[in-house]
N, C-alpha and C positions, 0 to 999 in steps of 0.2 A: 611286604609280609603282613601289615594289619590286613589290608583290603581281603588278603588269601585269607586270614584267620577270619575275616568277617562272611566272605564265601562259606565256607568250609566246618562253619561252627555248627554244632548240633542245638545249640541256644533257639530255644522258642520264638518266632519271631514277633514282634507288636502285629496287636490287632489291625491296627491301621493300615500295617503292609500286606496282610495275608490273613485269610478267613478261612483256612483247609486243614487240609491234612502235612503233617511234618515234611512227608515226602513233596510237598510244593513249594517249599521255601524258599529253594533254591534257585531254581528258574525265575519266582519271583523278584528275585534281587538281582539276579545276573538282569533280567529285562529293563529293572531302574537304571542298573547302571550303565546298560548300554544306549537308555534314552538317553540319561542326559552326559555322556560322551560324545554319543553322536551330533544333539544338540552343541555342543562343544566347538566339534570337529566343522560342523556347518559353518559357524558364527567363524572360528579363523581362517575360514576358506574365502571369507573376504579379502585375505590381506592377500592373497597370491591372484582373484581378481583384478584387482589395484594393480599390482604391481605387472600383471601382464600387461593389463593396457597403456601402463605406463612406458614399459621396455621400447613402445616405438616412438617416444618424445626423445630431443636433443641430450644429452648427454646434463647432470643433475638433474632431469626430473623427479626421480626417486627418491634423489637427497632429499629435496623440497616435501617432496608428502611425507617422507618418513619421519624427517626433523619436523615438522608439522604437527603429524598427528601423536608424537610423544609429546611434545609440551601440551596440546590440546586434552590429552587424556588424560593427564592430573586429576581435574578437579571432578571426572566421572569415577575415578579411582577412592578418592576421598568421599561423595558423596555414597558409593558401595558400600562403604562398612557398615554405613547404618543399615542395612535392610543385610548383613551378614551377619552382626552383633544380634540383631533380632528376628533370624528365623528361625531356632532353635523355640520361640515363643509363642509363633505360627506353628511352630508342628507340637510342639505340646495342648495348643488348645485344641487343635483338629483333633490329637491323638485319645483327647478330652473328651469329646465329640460338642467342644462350643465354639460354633462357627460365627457367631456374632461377633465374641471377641477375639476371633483371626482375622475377621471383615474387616473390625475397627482399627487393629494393629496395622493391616497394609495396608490400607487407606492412608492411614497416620504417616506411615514409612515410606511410600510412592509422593505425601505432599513433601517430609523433609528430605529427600535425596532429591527431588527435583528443584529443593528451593536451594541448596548447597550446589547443585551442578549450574543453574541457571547463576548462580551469585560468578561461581568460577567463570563459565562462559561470555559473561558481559566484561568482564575483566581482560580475558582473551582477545576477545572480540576489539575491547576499545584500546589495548595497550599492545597488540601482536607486534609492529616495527620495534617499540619498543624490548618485550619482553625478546625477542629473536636478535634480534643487535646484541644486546648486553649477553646473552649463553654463549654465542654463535661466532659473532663477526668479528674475525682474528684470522688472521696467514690467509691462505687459499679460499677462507668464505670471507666474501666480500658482499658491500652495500647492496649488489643488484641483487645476491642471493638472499639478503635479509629481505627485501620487499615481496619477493618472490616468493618465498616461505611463507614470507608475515601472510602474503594475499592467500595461499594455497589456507592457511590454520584458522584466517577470520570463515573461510569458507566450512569449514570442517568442524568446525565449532557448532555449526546450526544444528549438527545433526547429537551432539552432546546429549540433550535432554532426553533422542530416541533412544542412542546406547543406555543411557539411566534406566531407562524406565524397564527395554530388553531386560537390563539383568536386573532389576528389581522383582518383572513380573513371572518370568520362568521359576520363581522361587516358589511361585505358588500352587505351580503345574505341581511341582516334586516335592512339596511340604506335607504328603498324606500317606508320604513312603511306599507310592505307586509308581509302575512305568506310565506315561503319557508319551505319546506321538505329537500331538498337535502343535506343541513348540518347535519340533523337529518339522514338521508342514509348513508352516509358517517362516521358519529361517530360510528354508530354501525357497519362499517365494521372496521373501528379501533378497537375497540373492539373486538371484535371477534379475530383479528389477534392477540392482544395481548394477549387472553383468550389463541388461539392456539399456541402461540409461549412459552410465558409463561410454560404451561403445558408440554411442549418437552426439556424447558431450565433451568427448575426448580431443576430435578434430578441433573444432572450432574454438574451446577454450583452455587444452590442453592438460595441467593438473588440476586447477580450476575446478574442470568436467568431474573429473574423476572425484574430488573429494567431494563435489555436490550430489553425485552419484551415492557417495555413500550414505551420507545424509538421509538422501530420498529414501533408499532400501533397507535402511535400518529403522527409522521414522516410521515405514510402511510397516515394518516388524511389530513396531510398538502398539500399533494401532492394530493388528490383529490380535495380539497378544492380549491387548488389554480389552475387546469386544468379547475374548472366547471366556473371560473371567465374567460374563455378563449373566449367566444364567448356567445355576447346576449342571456337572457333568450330565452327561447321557450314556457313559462308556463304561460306569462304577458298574464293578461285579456286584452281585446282592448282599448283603451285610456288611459294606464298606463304607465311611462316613466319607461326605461327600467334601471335595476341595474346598477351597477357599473361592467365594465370589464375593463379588465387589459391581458399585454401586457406580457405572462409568457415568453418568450423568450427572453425579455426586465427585469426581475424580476432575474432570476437566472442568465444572463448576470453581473447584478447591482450586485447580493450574491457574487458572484464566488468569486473579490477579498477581501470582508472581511473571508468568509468561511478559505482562504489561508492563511490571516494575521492570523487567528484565529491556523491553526495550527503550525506556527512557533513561535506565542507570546507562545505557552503552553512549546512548545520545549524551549526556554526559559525560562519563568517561573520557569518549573522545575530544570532545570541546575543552575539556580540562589538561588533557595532555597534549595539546596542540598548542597549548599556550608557552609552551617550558622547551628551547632547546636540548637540553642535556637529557640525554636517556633515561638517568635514574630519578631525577624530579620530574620529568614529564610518567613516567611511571609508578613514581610516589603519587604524584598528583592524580594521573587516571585512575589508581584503583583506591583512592578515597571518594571518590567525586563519584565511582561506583556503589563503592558500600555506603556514602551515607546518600542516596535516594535509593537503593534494595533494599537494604536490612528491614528499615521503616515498617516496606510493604508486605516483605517476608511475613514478619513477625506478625502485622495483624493478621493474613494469611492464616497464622498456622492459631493465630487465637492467645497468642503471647502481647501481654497487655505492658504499659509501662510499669504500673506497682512492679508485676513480676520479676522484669528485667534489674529494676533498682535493688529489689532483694537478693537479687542472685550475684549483683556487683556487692553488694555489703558482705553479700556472706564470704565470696569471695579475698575482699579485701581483707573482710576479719581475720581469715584462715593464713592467708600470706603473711598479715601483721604480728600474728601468733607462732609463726612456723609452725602450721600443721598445710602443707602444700598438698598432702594427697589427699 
């Protein structure tokens, strides 16, 4: 019923979405929303991908990637909200028309949600037998299915930082309260590569295949997504302020060093949790030994200094010691 009252309203709509006559409003919005439904619709027409080529593997292969790719999606889940909490902040500057400071914002919001998905991923990565044993392995799921999981989720993992980044940078297509296509172009060539990769990587290494498939095709998503942010639309009707772009030279400059902290915290992690029979200290242990070599790097990353950090544990501590927690 909102969405119809938001069709259907005779309310003027923002300059940002429509520069016409009353009688265009309409179609206007119906076109956004069918972008990005569609885009939508693309994006979960991976999971029924997956799961065909899965249907000609032995009997639990599906368990295996679905139990997989739910504990793996967590921490792309967590780092989402930030670039959800603040795209309401991206469409008011564009609606503003100051493009500079919606540049600075997703910049800002593409380094902390990839430095949050990458912290979770190494963690995954270094801790998966562990972390699957302890949800999982009870009655009918047994040891060989936690390894087989565990291997399917280390694999599926890699591709975490492209899911980030996907739903980080499609915000940017649709923060000017335009319909755009090009996100919907681009999903389906993600698609497709995974459809083809998939199909070539299925034989030989079974779910394996398929979760590196998707990895590859969603990764390949990210990296068109974030090229088409590179240079003003070309598609803006006349007296439309133009999207948000971004500085991709300045973007995978800012990645580079969490990308690195990201492979030696796992290098870690691992070696730390192989030290510890019992599940939950070798998994206490693995994702300490993660977060204290990421955090470090993160945080110079993103320009967070030590002063900063001590201040914000005192003020914290203050607030707790006082009971004011919120």
């Amino acid at each position: 019923p909102s969405l119809w009252r938001q069709l259907t309203t005779r309310t003027p709509a923002p300059a940002a979405a429509v520069d016409g006559p009353a009688d265009q409003e309409r179609p206007v919005r119906l076109a956004l929303i069918a972008a990005v439904l569609l885009f939508a619709l693309c994006r979960q027409s991976q999971v029924l991908v997956e799961r065909f080529l899965a249907s000609s593997l032995p009997a639990g292969a599906i368990s295996h990637l679905n139990y997989a790719q739910k504990v793996a999606q967590i921490p792309m889940t967590l780092s989402l909200m930030v670039c959800t909490v603040t795209f309401p902040v991206v469409a008011r500057a564009l609606a503003d028309g100051d493009t500079a400071r919606a540049r600075a914002r997703v910049q800002r919001d593409l380094l902390l949600a990839s430095c949050v998905v990458l912290l979770g991923m190494c963690a995954v990565v270094a801790c998966a037998p562990q972390m699957i044993g302890l949800l999982f392995q009870s009655g009918a799921f047994t040891a060989s299915d936690t390894a087989a999981t565990a291997d399917v989720m280390r694999v599926y993992a890699l591709g975490l930082l492209g899911q980030t980044l996907v739903g980080a940078l499609v915000r940017c297509y649709f923060s000017a309260g335009r319909a755009r296509w090009y996100p919907l172009g681009v999903m389906g060539v993600g698609i497709v590569a995974t459809s083809l990769t998939g199909a070539l990587a299925v034989g030989r290494w079974g779910v394996a295949g398929i979760a590196a498939a998707n990895a590859a095709g969603i990764t390949l998503t990210a990296v068109l997504l974030l090229t088409g942010l590179r240079a003003a639309p070309s598609d803006d009707a006349p007296g439309t302020p133009a999207g948000v772009t971004v500085g991709v030279r300045r973007v995978l400059a800012d990645l580079g060093r969490p990308v690195l902290a990201s492979v030696l915290a796992v290098a870690a992690g691992v070696f730390a949790a192989g030290r510890f029979d019992a599940p939950v200290t070798a998994l206490a242990a693995g994702c300490l030994a993660v977060t204290a070599v990421f955090v470090p790097i993160a945080l110079s990353a993103l320009g967070v200094g030590a002063a900063t950090v001590r201040r914000c544990v005192r003020t914290v501590t203050r607030r707790l010691t006082h009971g004011r927690t919120r």
